[in-house]
N, C-alpha and C positions, 0 to 999 in steps of 0.2 A: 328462262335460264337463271339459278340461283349465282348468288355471286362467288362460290367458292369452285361451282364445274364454272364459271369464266373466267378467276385465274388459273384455273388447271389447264384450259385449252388456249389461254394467251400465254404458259410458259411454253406449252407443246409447242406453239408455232411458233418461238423465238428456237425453237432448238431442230426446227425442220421434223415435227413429231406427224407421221403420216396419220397416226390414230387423230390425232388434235383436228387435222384438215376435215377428214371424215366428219367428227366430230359438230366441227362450225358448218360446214354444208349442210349437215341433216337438218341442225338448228334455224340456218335462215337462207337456204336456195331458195326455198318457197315466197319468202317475203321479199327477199329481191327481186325474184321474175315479176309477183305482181306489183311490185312498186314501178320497174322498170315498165312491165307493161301499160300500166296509166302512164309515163312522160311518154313514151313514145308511140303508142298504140300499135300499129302494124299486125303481122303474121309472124305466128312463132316460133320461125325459123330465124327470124332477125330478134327477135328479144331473146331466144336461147343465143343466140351468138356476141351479144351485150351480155349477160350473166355469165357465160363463160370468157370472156374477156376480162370483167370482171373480179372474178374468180382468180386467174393466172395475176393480175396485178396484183391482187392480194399475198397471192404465194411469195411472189418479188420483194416485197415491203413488210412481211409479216415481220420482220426482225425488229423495224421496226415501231411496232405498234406499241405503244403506252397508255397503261388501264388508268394514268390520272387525268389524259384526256379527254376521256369517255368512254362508253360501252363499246363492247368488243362490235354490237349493231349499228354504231354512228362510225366507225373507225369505218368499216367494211360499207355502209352505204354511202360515207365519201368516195371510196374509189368506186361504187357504180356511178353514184350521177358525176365524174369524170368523166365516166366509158358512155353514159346518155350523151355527152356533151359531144365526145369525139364521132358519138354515132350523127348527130344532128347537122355537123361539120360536113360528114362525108356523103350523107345521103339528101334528097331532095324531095321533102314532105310531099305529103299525097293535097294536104292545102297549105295553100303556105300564109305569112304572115298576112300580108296585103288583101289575099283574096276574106280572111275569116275579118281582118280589118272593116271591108265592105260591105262585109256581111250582116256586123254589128252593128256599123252606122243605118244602114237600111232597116234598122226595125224601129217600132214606133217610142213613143219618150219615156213609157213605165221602165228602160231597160238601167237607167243609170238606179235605179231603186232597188232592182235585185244583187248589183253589187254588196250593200248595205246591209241588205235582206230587210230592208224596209216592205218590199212585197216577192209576194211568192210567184219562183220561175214558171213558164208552162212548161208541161209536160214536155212541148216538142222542139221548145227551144233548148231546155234539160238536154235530151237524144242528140239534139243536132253535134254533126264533126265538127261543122264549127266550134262551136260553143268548147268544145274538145280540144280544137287546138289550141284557141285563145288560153284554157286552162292550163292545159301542158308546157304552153310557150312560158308563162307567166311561171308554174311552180319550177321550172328551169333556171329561171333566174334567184329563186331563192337561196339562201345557204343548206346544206343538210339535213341541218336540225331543224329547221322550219321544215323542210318540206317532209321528213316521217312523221311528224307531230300530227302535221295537217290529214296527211294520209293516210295514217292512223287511226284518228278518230273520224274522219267526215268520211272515209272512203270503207276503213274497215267496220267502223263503227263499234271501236274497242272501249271500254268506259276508263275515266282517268287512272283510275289505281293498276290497270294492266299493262297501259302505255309507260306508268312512271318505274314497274318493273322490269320493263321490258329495255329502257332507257338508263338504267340505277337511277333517277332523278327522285324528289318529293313529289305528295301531291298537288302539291303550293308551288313546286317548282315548273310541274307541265301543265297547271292551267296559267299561270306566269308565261309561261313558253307560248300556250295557245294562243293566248292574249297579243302576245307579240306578231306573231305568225301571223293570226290573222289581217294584223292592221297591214304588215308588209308584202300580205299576197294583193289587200285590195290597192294600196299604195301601185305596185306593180302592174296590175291589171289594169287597173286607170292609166297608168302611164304606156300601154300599149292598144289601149282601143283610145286613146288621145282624147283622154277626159282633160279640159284645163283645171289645173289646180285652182281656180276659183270656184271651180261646180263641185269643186270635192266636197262633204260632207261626210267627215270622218266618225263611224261608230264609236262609240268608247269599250 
């Protein structure tokens, strides 16, 4: 979306413009269902019901969004991962933290290296729901903007100059961002599969 149809649809929605709503829907229903469906994974009667939740927050709050914030897509994918949070709140994971914790510890010692990406995952530890949760749990904890950045590029596998359009940022500014992100998802991750910070060995 160019920056002139995003202040046209960020005045619509300060004026309750129905064309406006349409509008941002058609532009990013898509990338919130699948953002929301990586944190939460499930059946997509519960992730449509996250996006539509979603969705009605935003209606509430459109008045007021502010374009020196950020893009009209970090505005709107704060109040989903709100609505992730509230979903996580109320329901009770298919695994939950403890059982993927156990999980992790039970595999053999290459596993604290694929953090790093010092060496490459297997395939079937890749698939495993564990490995899924742990992730989810982890980019949960992130701010925002870290977590579209990351999912962005490693999930959608979008190259930087699309992510920095899609974000108004530089391209200096979202590998800048990546950089960050990345060091605070593995920071994060370690600190829930209870790595001690002495075995950390931080990438640069």
């Amino acid at each position: 979306m160019d920056k002139q149809t995003e202040q046209k649809i960020a005045k619509g929605l300060k004026k309750g413009c129905r064309e406006a709503w349409l509008q941002l829907y058609e532009a990013y229903a898509d990338s919130v269902w699948r953002n929301v469906a990586r944190l939460i994974g499930g059946d997509s009667a519960t992730i449509a019901d996250v996006v539509q939740e979603t969705f009605l927050a935003a209606a509430r709050s459109a008045r007021n969004f502010n374009p020196r914030r950020g893009s009209l897509w970090i505005w709107l994918w704060t109040i989903a991962r709100r609505q992730v949070a509230l979903h996580y709140r109320r329901q009770k994971p298919m695994i939950t933290l403890s059982q993927a914790q156990q999980w992790w510890e039970e595999l053999d010692d290459t596993k604290a290296d694929w953090i790093d990406a010092k060496t490459e995952i297997p395939p079937e530890i890749i698939q495993s729901q564990e490995l899924a949760a742990l992730i989810r749990i982890a980019l949960s904890e992130l701010p925002s903007d870290y977590q579209v950045v990351l999912l962005a590029k490693y999930v959608d596998n979008k190259p930087t100059k699309q992510i920095a359009v899609q974000m108004k940022w530089s391209d200096v500014a979202v590998r800048s961002k990546l950089a960050r992100a990345r060091r605070a998802f593995r920071k994060v991750f370690k600190k829930i599969v209870q790595i001690t910070p002495d075995s950390w060995e931080e990438s640069p």
